[in-house]
Biopython code that builds the backbone (N, CA, C, O; Angstrom):
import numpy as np
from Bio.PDB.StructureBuilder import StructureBuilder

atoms = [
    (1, "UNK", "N", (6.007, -11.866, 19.140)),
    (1, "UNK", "CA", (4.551, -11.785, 19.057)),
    (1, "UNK", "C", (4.098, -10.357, 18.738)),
    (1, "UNK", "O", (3.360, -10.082, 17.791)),
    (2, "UNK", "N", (4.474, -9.694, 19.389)),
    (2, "UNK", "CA", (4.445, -7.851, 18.975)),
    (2, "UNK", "C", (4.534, -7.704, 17.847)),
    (2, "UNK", "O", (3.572, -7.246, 17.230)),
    (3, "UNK", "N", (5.562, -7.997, 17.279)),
    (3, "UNK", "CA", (6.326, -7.745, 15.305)),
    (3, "UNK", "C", (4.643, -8.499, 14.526)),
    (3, "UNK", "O", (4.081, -7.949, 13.579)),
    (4, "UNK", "N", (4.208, -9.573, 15.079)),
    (4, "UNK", "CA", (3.183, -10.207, 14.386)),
    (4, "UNK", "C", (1.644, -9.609, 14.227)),
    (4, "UNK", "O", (0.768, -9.750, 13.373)),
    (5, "UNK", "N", (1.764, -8.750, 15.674)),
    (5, "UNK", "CA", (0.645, -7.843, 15.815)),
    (5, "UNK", "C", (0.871, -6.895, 15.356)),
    (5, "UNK", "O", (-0.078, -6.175, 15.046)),
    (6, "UNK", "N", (2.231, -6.456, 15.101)),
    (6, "UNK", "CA", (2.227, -4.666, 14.143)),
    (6, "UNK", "C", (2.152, -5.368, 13.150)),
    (6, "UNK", "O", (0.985, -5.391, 12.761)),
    (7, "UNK", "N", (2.910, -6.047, 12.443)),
    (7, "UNK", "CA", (2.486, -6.300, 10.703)),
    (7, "UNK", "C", (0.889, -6.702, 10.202)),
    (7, "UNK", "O", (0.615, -6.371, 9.049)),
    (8, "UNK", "N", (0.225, -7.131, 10.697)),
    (8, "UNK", "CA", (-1.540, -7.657, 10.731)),
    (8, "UNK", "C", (-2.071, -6.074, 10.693)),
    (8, "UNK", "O", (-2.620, -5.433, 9.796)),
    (9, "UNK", "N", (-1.656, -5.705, 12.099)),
    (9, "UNK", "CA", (-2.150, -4.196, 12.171)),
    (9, "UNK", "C", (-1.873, -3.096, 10.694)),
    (9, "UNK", "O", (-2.637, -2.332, 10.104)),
    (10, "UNK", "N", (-0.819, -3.358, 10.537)),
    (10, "UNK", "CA", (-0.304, -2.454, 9.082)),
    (10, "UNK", "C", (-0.758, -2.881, 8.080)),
    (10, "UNK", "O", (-0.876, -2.061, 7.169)),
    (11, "UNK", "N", (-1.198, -4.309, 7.816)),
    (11, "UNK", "CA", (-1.750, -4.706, 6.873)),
    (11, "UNK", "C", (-3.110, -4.134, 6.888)),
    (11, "UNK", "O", (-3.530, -3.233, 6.161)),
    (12, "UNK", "N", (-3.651, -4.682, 7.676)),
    (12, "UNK", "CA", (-5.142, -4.405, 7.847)),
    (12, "UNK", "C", (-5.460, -2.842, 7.496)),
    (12, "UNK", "O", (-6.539, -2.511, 7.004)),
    (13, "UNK", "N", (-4.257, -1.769, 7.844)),
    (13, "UNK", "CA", (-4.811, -0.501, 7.581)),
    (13, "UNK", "C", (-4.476, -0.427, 6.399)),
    (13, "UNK", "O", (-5.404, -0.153, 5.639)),
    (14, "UNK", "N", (-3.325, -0.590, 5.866)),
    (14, "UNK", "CA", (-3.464, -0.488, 4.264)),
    (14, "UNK", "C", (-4.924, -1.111, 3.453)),
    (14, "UNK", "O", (-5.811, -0.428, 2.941)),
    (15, "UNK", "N", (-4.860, -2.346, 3.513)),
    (15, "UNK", "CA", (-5.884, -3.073, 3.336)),
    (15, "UNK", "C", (-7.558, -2.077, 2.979)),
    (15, "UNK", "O", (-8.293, -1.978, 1.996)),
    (16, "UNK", "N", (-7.561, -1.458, 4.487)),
    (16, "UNK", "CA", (-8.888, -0.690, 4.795)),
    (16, "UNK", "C", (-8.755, 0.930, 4.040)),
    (16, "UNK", "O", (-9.760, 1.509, 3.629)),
    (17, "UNK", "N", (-7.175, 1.611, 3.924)),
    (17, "UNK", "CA", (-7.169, 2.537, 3.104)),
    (17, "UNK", "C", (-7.283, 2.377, 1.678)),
    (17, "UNK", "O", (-7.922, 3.146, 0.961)),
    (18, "UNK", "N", (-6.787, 1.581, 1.365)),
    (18, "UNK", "CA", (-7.170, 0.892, -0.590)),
    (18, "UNK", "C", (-8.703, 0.586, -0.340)),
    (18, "UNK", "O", (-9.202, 0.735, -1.455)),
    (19, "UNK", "N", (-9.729, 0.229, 0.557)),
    (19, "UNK", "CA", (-11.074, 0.416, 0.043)),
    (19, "UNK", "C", (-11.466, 1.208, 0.235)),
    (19, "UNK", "O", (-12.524, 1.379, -0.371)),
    (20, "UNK", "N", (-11.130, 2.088, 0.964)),
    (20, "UNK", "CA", (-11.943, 3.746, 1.044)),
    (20, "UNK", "C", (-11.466, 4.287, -0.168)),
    (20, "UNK", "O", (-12.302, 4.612, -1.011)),
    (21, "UNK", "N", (-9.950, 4.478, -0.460)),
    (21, "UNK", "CA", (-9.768, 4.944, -1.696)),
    (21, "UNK", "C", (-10.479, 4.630, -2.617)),
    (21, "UNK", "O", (-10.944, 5.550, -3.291)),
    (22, "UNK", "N", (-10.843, 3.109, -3.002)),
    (22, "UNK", "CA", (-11.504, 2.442, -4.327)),
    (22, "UNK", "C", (-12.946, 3.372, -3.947)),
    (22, "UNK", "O", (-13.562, 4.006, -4.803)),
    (23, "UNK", "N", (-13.199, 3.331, -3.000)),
    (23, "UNK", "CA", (-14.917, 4.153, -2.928)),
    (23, "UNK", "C", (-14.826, 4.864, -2.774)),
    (23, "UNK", "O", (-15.915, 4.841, -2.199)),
    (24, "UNK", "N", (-14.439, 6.117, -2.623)),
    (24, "UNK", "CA", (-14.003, 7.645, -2.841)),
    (24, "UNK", "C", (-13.689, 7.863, -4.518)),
    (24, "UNK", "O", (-14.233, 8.799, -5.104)),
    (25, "UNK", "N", (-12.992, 7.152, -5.065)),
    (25, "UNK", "CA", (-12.737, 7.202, -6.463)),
    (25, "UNK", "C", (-13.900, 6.882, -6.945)),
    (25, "UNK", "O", (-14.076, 7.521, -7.983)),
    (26, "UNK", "N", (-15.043, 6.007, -6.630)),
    (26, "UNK", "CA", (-16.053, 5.515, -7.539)),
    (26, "UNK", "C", (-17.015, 6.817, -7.001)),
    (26, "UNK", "O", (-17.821, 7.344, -7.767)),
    (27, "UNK", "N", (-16.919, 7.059, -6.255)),
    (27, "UNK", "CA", (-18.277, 7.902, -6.142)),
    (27, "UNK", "C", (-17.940, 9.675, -6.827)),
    (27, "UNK", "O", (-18.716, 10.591, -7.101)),
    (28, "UNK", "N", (-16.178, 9.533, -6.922)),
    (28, "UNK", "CA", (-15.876, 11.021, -7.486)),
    (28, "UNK", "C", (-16.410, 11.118, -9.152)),
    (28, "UNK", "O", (-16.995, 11.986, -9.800)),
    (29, "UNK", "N", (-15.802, 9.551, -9.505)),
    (29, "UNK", "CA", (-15.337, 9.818, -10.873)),
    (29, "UNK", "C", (-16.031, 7.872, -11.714)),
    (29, "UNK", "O", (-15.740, 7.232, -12.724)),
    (30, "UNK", "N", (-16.921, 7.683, -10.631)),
    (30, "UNK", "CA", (-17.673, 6.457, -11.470)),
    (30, "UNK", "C", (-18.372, 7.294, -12.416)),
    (30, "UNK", "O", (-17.946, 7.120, -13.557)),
    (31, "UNK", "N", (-19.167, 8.022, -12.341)),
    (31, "UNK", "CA", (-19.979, 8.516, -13.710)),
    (31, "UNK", "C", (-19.674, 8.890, -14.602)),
    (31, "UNK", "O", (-20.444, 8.985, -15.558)),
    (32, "UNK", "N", (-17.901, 9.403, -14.655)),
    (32, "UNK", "CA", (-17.370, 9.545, -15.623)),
    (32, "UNK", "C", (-17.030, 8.760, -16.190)),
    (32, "UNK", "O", (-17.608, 8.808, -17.275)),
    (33, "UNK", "N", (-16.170, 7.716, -16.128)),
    (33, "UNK", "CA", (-16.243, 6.496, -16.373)),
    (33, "UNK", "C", (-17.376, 5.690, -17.199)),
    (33, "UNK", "O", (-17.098, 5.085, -18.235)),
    (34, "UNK", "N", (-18.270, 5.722, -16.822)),
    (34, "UNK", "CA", (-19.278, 4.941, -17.206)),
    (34, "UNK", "C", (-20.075, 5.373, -18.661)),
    (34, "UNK", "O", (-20.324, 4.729, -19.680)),
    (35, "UNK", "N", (-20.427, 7.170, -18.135)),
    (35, "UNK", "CA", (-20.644, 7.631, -19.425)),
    (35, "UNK", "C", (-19.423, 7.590, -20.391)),
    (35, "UNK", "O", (-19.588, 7.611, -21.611)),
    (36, "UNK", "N", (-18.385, 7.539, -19.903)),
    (36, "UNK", "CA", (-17.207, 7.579, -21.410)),
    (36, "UNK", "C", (-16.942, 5.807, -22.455)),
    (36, "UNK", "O", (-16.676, 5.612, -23.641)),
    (37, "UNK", "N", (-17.175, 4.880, -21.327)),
    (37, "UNK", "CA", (-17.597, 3.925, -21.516)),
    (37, "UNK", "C", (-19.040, 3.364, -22.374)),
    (37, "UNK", "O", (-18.969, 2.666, -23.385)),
    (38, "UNK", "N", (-20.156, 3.760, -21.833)),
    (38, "UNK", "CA", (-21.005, 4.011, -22.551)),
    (38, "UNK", "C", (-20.823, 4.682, -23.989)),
    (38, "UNK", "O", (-21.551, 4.206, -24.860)),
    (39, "UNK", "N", (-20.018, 5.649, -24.348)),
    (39, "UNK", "CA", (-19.976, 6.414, -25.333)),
    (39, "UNK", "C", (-19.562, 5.712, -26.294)),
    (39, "UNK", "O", (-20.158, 5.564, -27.361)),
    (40, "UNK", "N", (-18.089, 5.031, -25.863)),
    (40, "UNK", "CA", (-17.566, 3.772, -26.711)),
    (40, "UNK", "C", (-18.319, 2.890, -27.153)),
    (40, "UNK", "O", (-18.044, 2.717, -28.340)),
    (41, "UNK", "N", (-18.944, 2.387, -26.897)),
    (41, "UNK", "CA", (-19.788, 0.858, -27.038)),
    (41, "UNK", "C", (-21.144, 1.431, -28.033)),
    (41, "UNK", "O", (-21.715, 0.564, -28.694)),
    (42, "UNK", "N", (-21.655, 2.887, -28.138)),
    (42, "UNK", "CA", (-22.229, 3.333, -28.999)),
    (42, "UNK", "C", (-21.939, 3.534, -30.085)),
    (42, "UNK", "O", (-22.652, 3.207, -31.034)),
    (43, "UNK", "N", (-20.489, 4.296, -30.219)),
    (43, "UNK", "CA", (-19.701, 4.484, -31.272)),
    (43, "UNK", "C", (-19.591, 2.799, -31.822)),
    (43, "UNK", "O", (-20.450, 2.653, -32.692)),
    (44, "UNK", "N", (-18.982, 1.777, -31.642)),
    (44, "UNK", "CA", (-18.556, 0.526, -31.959)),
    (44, "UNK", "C", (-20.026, 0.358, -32.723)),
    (44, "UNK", "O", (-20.007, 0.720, -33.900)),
    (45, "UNK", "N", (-21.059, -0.047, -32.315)),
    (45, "UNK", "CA", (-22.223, -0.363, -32.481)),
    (45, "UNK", "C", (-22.947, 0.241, -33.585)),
    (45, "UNK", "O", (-23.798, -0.348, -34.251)),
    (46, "UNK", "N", (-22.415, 1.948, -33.819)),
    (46, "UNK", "CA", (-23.081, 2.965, -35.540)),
    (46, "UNK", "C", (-21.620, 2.209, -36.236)),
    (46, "UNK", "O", (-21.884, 1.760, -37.351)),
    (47, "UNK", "N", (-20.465, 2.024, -35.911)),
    (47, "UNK", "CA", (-19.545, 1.682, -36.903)),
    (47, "UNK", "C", (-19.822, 0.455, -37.518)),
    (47, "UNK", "O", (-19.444, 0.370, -38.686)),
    (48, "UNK", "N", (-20.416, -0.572, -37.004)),
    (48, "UNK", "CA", (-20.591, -2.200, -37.360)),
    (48, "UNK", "C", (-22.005, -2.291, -37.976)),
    (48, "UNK", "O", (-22.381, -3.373, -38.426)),
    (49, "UNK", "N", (-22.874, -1.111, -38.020)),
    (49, "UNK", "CA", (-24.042, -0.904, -39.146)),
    (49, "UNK", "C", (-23.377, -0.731, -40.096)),
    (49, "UNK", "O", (-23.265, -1.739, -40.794)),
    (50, "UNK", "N", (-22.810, 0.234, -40.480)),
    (50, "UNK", "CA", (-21.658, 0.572, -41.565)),
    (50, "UNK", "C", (-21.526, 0.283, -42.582)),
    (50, "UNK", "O", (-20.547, 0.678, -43.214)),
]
sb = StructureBuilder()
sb.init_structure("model")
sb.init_model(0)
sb.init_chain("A")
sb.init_seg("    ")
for serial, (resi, resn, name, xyz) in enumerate(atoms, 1):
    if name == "N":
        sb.init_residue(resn, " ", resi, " ")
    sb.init_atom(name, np.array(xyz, "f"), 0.0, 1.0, " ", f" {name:<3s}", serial, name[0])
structure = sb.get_structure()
């Protein structure tokens, strides 16, 4: 029963460190992202006037 409560437990913290990571990453480097993204979809869009 112990082994069942450490593995849940280990899960759960991994689990909870991969979403802090995912939101630490979005709030460092979402705007970069987005504007470089954005940039693309502008470019595509003057090329297909063309």
């Amino acid at each position: 029963m112990q082994l069942v409560i450490t593995a849940i437990a280990v899960i759960a913290g991994m689990t909870f460190s991969l979403a802090i990571a995912l939101l630490v990453e979005e709030f460092i480097f979402g705007e970069v992202f987005r504007l470089f993204f954005a940039r693309q979809a502008v470019r595509v869009k003057a090329e297909q006037k063309h």
